[in-house]
N, C-alpha and C positions, 0 to 999 in steps of 0.2 A: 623379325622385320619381314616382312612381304612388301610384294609392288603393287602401287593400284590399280583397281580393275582397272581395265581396258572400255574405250567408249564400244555403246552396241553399235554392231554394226548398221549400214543404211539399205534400209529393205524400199526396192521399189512401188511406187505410188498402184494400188490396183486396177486393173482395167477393167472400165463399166462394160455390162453386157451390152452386144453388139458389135463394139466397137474390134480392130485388129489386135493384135497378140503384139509385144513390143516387139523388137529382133533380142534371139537369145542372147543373154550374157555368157562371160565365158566362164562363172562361177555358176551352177543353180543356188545356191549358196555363197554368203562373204567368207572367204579362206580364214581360219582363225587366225588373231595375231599373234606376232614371236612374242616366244618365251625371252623372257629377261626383265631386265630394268628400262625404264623410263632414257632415251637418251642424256638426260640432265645428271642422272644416275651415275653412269658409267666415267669412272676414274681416269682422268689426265695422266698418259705417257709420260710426262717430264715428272709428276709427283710418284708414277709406278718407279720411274727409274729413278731418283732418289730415294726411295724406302728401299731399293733394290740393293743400291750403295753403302748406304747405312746396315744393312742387316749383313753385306757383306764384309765390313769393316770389321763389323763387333765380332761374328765369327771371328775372322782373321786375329785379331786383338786378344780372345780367348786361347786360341792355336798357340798363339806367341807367347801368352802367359803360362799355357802348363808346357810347352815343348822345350822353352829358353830354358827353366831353373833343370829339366831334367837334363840338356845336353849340358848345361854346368856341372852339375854334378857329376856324369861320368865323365867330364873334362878332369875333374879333382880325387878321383879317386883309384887305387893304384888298378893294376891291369886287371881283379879280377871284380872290377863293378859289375851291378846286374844287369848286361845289356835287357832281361825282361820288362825290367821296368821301366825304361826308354821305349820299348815296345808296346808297354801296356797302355802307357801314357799317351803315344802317339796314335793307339786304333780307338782309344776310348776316346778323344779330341776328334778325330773323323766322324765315328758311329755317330757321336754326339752332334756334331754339325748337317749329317745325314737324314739319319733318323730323329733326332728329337727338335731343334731350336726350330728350325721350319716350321715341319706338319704340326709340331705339338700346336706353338701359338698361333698357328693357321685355324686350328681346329676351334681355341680357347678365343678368338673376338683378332687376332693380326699378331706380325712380328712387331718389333722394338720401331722399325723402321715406317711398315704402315701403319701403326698409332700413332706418330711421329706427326707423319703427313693425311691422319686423318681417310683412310685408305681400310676398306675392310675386304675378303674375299667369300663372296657367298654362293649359296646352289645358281645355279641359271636359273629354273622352272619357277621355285617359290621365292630365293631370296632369302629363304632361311638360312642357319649355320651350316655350315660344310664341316663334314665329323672325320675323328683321325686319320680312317684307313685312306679318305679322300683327299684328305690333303697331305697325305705321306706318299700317294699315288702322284698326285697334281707337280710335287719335290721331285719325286725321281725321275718321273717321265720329264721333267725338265732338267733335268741334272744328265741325263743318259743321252737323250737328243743333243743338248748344247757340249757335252764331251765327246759324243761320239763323232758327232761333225766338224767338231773344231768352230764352229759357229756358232754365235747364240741365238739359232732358227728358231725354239720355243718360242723365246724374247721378239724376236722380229715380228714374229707373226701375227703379232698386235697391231704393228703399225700398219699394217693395210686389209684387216681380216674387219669385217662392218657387219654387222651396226653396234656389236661390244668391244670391240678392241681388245679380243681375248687374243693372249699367246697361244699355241699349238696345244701345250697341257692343259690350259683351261679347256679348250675345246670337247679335248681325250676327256675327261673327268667332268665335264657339265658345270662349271663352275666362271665365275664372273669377278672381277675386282671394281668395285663402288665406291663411293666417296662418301664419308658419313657424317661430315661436317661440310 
């Protein structure tokens, strides 16, 4: 998907000979227009933060589903259970909300949550898909900003950053969230 061209810019009327020169403009040239989408484009705050919700759920939902059965099990069994596999279960549930549920379906068309709400995330410039390493970059510089602050800045940063309403990471990584319905 691409965005459509842009109207040509307005080139001034020429001046017949004799006549004065206009006063210069402050372009000699029309400044090209931003890179992005169409403002009709660009994805509603309240539906960003419901996909936001929902894709935190389900993680969370997931966590609870492999972490519960395994602190049962060394609940039940005698002193020399294999705490590694409560370990292994627990880094493979993180890695896995880290690295893969995000950037993957970021990569592959949205998460569970922007399909949901009809929400896709694409390049700024053309519009096109946004590929792994970009939205595994776009995850963590969102995940590292809002941990290391204790605030969700990435997140905030939408709500007054114009004319896309990109968060901090989007910015970092050239990338936009759309609406595609």
């Amino acid at each position: 998907m691409s965005y459509p061209p842009p109207p040509p810019p307005d080139m001034p009327p020429p001046v017949p000979i004799g006549h004065p020169a206009p006063p210069p403009y402050a372009y000699a040239y029309a400044p090209p227009p931003l890179p992005g989408p169409p403002p009709e484009l660009v994805a509603p705050l309240g539906k960003r933060f419901l996909a936001k919700l929902v894709d935190t759920l389900l993680v969370a939902a997931l966590a609870i589903a492999v972490i519960v059965p395994i602190g049962t099990y060394l609940d039940t069994e005698p002193e020399g259970a294999p705490l590694a596999l409560a370990v292994v279960g627990m880094v493979l549930t993180i890695l896995f909300a880290l690295f893969f549920y995000d950037p993957l379906l970021t990569a592959t068309g949205g998460t569970v949550g922007k399909r949901l709400f009809g929400l896709k995330v694409v390049r700024l410039e053309t519009g096109g898909p946004v590929g792994f390493g970009a939205a595994l970059g776009r995850h963590l510089l969102a995940w590292l900003v809002n941990n290391m602050l204790c605030v969700p800045l990435a997140y905030l940063w939408a709500t007054w950053d114009k004319p896309h309403s990109q968060g901090l990471h989007d910015k970092i990584v050239r990338t936009v969230v759309i609406r595609t319905r």
